[in-house]
C-alpha angles and dihedrals in degrees: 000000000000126000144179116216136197115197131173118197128236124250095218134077123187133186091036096190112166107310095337126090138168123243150116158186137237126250146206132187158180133202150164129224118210113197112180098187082060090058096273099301123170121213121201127226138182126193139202119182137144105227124206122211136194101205142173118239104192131073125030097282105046111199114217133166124206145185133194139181113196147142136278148179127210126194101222125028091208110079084168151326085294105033123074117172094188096218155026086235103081124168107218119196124170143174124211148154137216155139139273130207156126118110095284087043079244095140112084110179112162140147125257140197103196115198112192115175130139094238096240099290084131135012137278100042101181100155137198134242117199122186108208145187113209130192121181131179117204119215 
């Protein structure tokens, strides 16, 4: 999967505790599945989700880990023979952790476990997990 994301930051931080506060940013997203035991389809997929990140605040890489539930929709319901998501309509959520750093804190490279299903509002329900590796750079 590979995927291009636009996200605009909160203004707002809650839970400010030492160097570490809670806040966040929406997203939206598009991105494209490649599944080669289905003849090599791609499946498209926009997102649309508000994350929200506990980050540090102090010292030039700044840890943070971070969790979102959101909305998608998917151009085809069949990844492949085995795999059935149901519908367009799918719900993402995913969890991740990362660093941030550069000395405008504009690089952004973190880990994510990505969850998309369509929570049983129509069978089947088969789902899809992706592992990814994100880099961002802020302007």
């Amino acid at each position: 999967m590979a995927q291009v994301s636009v996200t605009h930051h909160w203004d707002r931080t809650w839970f400010n505790r030492g160097n570490w506060f809670l806040g966040g940013y929406w997203e939206a997203s598009v991105g494209r599945w490649h599944s080669s035991d289905a003849g090599g389809k791609g499946i498209w997929d926009v997102g649309f989700a508000p994350v929200f990140r506990f980050q540090s605040e102090s010292g030039s890489v700044k840890p943070y880990v971070e969790g979102a539930i959101g909305l998608h929709l998917i151009s085809d319901t069949h990844v492949n023979a085995d795999r059935d998501m149901g519908s367009a309509f799918q719900f993402g959520d995913h969890l991740g952790v990362g660093l941030v750093f550069g000395d405008r804190g504009q690089l952004d490279l973190g880990y994510r476990f990505q969850h998309l299903s369509n929570a049983v509002i129509k069978s089947p329900n088969d789902g899809i997990d992706f592992q990814e590796i994100r880099l961002a750079c802020h302007f």
